[in-house]
C-alpha positions in Angstrom: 4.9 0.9 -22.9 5.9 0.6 -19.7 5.5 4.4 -18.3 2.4 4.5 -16.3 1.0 8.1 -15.6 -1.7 8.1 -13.0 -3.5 11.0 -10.8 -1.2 9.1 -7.7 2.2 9.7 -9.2 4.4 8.2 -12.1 6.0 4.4 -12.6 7.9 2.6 -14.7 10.9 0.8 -15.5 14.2 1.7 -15.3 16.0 2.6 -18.7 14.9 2.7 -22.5 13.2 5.4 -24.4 12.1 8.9 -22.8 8.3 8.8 -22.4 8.5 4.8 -22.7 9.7 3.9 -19.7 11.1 5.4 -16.3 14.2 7.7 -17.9 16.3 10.1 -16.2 14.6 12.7 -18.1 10.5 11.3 -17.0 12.3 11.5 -13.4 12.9 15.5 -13.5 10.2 16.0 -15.9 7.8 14.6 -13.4 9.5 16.0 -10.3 9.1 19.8 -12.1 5.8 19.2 -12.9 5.2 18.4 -8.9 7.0 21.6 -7.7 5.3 24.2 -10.2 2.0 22.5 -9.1 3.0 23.2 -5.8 4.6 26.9 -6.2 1.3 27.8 -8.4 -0.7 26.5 -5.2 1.3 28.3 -2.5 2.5 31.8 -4.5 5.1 34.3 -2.4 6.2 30.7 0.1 9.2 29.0 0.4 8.4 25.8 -0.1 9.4 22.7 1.6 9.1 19.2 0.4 10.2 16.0 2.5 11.7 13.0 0.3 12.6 9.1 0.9 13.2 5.9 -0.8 12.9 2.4 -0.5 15.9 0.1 -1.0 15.6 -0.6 -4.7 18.6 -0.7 -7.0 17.3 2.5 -9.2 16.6 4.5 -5.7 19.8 6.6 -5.5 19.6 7.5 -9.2 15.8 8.5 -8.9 16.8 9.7 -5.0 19.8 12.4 -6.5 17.4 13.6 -9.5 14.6 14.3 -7.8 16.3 15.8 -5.0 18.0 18.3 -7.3 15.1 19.1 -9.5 13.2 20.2 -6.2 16.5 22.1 -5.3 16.9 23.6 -8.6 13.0 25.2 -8.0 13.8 27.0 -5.3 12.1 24.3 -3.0 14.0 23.5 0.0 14.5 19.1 0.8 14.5 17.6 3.9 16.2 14.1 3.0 15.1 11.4 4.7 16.8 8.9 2.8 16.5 5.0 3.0 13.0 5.3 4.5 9.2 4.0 3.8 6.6 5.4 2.6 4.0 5.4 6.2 6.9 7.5 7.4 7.6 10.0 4.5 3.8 10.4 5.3 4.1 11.4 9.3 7.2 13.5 8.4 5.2 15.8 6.1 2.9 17.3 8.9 5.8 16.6 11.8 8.0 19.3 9.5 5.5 21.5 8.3 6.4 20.8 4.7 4.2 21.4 1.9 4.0 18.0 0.6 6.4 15.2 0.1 7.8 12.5 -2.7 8.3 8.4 -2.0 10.5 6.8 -4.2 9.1 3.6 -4.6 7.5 1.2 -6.9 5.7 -0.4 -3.9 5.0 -4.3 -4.6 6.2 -4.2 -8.3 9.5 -6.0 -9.4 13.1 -4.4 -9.1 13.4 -3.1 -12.3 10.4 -0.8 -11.8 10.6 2.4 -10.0 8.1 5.1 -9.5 7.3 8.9 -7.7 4.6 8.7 -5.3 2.9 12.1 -4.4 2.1 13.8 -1.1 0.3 17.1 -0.3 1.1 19.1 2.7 -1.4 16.3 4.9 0.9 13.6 4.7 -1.6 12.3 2.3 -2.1 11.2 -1.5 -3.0 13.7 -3.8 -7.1 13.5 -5.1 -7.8 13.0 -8.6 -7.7 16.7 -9.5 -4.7 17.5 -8.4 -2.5 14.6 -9.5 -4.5 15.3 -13.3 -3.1 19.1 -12.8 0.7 17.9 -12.6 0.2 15.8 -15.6 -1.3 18.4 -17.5 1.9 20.5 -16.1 4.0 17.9 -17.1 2.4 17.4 -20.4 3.2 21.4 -21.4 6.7 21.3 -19.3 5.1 24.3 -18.5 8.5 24.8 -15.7 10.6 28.1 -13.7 13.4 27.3 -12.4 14.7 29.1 -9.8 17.8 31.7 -10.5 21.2 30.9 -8.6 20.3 33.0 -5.5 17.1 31.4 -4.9 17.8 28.0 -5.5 16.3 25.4 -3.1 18.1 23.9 0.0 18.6 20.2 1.6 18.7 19.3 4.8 19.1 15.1 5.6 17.4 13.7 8.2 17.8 9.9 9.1 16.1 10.1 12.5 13.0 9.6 11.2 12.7 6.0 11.3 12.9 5.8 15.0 10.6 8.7 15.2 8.3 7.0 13.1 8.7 4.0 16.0 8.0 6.3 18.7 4.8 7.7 17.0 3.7 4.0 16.6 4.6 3.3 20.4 3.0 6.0 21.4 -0.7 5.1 20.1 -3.1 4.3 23.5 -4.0 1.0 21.4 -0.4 0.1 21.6 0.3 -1.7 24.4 4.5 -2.9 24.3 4.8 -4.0 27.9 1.7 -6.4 27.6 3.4 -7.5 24.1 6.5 -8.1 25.9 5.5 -10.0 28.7 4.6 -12.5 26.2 8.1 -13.2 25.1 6.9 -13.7 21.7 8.9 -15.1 18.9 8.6 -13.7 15.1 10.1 -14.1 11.7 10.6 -11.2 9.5 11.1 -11.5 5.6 12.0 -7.4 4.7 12.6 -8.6 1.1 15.5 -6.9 1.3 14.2 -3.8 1.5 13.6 -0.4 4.2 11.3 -3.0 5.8 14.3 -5.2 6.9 15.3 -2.2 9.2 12.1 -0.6 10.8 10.0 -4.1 11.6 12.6 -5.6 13.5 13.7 -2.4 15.2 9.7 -1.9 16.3 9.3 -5.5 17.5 12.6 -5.2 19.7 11.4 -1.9 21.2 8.4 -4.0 21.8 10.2 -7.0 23.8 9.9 -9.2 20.6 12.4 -11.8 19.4 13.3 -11.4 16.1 14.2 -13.8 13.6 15.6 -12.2 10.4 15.1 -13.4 7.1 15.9 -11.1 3.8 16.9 -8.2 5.9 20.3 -6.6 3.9 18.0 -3.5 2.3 20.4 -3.8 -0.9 17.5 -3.9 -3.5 18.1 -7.2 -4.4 14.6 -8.8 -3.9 14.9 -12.7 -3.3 11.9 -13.3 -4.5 8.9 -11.3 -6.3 8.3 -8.6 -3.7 4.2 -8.9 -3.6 3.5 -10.7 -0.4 1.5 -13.2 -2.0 1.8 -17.0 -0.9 3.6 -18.0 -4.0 6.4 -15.9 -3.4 6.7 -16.9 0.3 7.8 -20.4 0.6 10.9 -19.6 2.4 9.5 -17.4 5.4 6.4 -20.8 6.0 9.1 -22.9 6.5 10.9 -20.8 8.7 8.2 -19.8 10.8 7.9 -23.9 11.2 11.3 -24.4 11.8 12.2 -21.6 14.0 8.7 -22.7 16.1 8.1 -18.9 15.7 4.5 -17.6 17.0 4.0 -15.8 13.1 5.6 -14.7 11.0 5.8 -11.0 9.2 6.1 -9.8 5.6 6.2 -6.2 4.0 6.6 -5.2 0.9 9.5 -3.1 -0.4 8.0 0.0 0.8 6.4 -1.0 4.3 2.6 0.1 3.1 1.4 -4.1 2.9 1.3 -6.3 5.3 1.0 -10.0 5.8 1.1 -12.7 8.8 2.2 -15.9 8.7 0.6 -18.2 11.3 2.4 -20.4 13.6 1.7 -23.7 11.8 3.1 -22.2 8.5 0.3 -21.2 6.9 -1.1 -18.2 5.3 -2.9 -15.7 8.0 -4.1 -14.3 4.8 -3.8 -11.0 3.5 -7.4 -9.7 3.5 -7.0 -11.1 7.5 -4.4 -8.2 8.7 -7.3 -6.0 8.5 -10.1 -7.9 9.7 -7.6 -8.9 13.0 -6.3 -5.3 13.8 -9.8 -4.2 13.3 -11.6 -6.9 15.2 -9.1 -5.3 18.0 -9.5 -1.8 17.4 -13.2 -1.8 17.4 -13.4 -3.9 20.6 -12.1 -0.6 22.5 -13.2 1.8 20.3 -16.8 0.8 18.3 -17.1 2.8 14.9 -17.6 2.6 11.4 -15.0 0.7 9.0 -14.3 1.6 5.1 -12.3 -1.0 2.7 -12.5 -1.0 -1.1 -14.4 -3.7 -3.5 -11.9 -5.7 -3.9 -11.4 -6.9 -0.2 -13.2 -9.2 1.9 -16.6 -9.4 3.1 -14.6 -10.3 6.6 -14.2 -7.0 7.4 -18.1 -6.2 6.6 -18.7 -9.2 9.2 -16.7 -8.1 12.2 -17.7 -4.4 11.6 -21.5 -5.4 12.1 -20.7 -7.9 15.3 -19.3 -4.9 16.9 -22.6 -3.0 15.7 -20.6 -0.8 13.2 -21.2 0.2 9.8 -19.3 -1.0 7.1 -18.7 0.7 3.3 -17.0 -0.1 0.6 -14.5 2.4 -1.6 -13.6 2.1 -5.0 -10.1 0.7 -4.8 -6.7 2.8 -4.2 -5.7 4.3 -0.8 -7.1 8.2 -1.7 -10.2 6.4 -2.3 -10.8 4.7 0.7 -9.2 7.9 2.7 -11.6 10.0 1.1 -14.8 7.7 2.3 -13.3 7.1 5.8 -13.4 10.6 6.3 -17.4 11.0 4.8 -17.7 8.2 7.3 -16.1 8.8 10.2 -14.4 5.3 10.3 -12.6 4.2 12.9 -10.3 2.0 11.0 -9.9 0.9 7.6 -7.5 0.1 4.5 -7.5 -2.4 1.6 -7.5 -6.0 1.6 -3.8 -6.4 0.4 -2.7 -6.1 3.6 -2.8 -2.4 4.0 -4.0 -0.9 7.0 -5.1 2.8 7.8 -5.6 3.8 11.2 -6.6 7.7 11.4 -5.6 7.7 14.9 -2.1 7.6 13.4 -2.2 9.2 10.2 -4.5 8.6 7.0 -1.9 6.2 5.2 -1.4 2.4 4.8 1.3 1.6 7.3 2.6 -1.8 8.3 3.7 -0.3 11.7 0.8 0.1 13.0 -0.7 -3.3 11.5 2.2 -5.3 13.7 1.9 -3.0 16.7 -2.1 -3.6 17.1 -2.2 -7.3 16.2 0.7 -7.8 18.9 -1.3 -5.9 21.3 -4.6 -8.2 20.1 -2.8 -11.3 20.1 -1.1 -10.3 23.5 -5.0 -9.7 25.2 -5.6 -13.2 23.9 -4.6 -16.8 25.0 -4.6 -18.7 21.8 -2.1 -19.0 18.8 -2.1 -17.0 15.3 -3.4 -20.2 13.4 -6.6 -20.3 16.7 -7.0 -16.7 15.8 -7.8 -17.1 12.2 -10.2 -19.7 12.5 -12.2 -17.4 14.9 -12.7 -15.5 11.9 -15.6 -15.4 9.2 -14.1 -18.0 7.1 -13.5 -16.8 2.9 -11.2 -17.9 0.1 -10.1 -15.3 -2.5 -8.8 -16.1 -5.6 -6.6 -13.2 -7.5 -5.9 -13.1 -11.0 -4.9 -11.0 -14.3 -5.4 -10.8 -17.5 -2.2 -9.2 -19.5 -3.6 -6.2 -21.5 -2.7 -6.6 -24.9 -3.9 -4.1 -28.2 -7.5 -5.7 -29.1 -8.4 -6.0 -25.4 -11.2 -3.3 -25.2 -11.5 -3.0 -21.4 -14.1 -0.8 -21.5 -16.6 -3.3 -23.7 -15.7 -6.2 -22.0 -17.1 -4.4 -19.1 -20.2 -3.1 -20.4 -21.2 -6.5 -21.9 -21.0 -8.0 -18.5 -22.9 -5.7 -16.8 -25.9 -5.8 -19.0 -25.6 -10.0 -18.6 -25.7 -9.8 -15.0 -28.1 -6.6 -15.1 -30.2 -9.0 -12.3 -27.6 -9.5 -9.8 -26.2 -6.4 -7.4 -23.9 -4.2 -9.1 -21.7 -2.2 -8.1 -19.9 0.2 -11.2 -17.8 3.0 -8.7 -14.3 1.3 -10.1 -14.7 -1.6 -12.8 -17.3 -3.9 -12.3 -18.2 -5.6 -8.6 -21.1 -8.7 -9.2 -22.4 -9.6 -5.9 -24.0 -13.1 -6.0 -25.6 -14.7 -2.8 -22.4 -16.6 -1.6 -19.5 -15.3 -3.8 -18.5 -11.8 -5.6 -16.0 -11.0 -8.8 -14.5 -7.8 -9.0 -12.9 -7.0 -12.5 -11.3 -3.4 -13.0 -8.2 -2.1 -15.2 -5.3 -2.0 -12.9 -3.8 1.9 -12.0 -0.5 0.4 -11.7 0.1 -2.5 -14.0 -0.7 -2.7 -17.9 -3.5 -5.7 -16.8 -7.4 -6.4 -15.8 -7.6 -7.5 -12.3 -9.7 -10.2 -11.5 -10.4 -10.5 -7.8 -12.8 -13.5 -6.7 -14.4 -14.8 -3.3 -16.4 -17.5 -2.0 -16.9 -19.8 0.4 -14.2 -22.3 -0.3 -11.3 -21.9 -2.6 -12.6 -24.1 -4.8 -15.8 -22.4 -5.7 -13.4 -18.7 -5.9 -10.9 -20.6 -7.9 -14.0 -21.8 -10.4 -15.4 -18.3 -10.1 -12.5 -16.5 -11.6 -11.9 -19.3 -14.3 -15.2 -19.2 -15.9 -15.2 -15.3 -16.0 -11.6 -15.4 -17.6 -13.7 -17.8 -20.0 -16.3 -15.5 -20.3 -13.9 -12.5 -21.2 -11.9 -14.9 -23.7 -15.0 -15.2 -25.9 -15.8 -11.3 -25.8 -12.6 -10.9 -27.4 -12.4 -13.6 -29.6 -16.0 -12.4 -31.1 
């Protein structure tokens, strides 16, 4: 099966069976299930829901169905189109909507496709709510709307640049600083929304852009999770072009990753620790990230005498405890970066526009910045979820083994160790265990992981 229903929205791949995989029919079913919610929340109101998609293949298909399924409710559509999900996010509030659908399958592959799901924040739904609409969904428990009260659209492709302007606008931002600079970056869009908004911020910022995987056509050149094995071609550009970094988003502009000058990895888990390291120099505060992300973060949140938390992992989660917390900044270690100063979303704008301004306030290179940094090594791996994997009791027979060390049980299983951590949880978006390791070197996170996949290998085979 390849349909994943979650409290955060709906994804699967395109084609095959209804209820299998990502259908026509899961498309509208889910859409309904999303606009009763919202008319049973907000009786006697015209509602109003803002849409956008990334650049994938399957996005005008998904795009026209849910568009129409909203229509056919009587909730009026303002279109945004080819867009990302940080700025379907700042367009709720900006139009007063009521909440707001991204097209997107985020970092999975193009054949994948998927309905993320806003309420009338800009934000993602909590846990109750998104169980309500499958529970709606379940009992296609849908009105639709006669012909005289049908729902109406209104496109809007401005919002892009407005999206630029809000970025801009942010007093940590500081473009003529970044522009004195003259600095030089490569961007790989994966073909993608990304490929449009990046380079437009970094012009408006005085950057030169070089442009790699740009054409949003929904062709991915290569797996779109900005992970170093998928980004050989953007190192050896950033190398060739002598670029100061490079810069890679995934399809839908919510993850983040820097390549330094030299070629190298900045390091996923880094894009936080660098825009926060910046942030909190000018504005001391409190940072939240989940358990699957750096102690970096937890380092350079107590140098500038902050306090540091940890969420279970997924964006409402860490939303949810930046708010009990008051953090300044926060996000999750794969390159996602939320900035409340902006809006409570992941959003690779903001990322590029405060490490700019950082980098600008600084005199040494990308690959001098990251060595400032507490130095880790993460190692992340999966385990393909087949039928006599019992997640569950693989859990619970690792907890009680390492009942001595600190443990941590919010989302999965965390083991905190003196030097190194493993974080093993049941992915919400893929049918896999997530293994997430760090240490000191990446040997010692590389051995980590291996000798708990070991471990997990004889639960099963017992």
């Amino acid at each position: 099966m390849t349909l994943i229903k979650s409290i955060s929205g709906i994804r699967g791949t395109i084609g095959g069976k209804v209820g299998d995989n990502l259908t026509p029919v899961d498309a509208v079913k889910f859409a309904s299930a999303y606009g009763t919610w919202l008319k049973s929340s907000n009786p006697d109101k015209k509602l109003k829901v803002v849409i956008g998609r990334d650049a994938r293949i399957s996005g005008p298909m998904i795009h026209n169905l849910v568009l129409n399924t909203l229509v056919g409710l009587g909730i009026d559509v303002i279109d945004l189109g080819l867009s990302t999900t940080p700025t379907v996010e700042i367009a709720v509030p900006l139009e007063e909507a009521d909440g707001g659908i991204i097209l997107t399958a985020s970092h999975n592959p193009k054949q994948w496709n998927a309905l993320k799901l806003l309420n009338e924040k800009g934000e993602f739904l909590n846990g109750a709510e998104g169980a309500k609409i499958l529970e709606i969904a379940e009992a296609e428990a849908f009105d639709f709307s006669d012909v005289d009260n049908l729902g109406t659209v209104t496109e809007n492709d401005a919002y892009m640049d407005i999206h630029i302007d809000e970025v801009l606008n942010l007093p940590l931002v500081d473009a003529e600083a970044v522009a004195k600079r003259k600095f030089k970056v490569v961007v790989d869009g994966v073909n993608s929304s990304g490929g449009i908004i990046i380079p437009k911020l970094l012009e408006q910022m005085g950057v030169e852009v070089v442009k790699l995987y740009c054409e949003p056509n929904g062709h991915f050149p290569h797996n779109p999770e900005p992970l170093k094995e998928h980004l050989g071609d953007i190192c050896n550009l950033v190398v060739q072009e002598k670029a100061d970094f490079g810069i890679v988003v995934d399809p839908d502009v919510d993850r983040l990753a820097f390549i330094s000058n030299d070629g190298e990895m900045f390091g996923e888990e880094y894009t936080l620790v660098a825009c926060a390291d910046y942030v909190l120099s000018k504005t001391p505060g409190n940072t939240v990230s989940n358990l699957s992300s750096s102690r970096a973060l937890r380092d350079i949140t107590l140098k500038h005498n902050g306090s540091y938390q940890a969420s279970a992992v997924g964006e409402v989660n860490v939303v949810e405890l930046m708010k009990a917390t008051n953090a300044i900044i926060g996000g999750e270690g794969n390159g996602g970066i939320i900035y409340p100063e902006s809006h409570y979303g992941r959003d690779s704008l903001v990322g590029v526009a405060l490490f700019l301004t950082h980098l600008a306030s600084l005199d040494v290179t990308v690959a001098e910045l990251r060595a400032s940094y507490p130095q880790y090594f993460m190692s992340k791996n999966k385990i393909e979820l087949t039928p006599e994997i019992n997640v569950d009791e693989i859990l619970e027979v690792l907890t009680k083994k390492y009942a001595d060390e600190k443990i941590s049980t919010i989302d999965g299983v965390k083991i905190d160790f003196l030097t190194d951590w493993i974080h093993l949880r049941k992915s919400n978006t893929e049918p896999i265990i997530r293994i997430y390791t760090e240490a000191p070197t990446q040997y010692d996170a590389d051995a980590l992981a291996l000798r708990f996949i070991q471990e997990i290998q004889e639960i099963v085979n017992k």
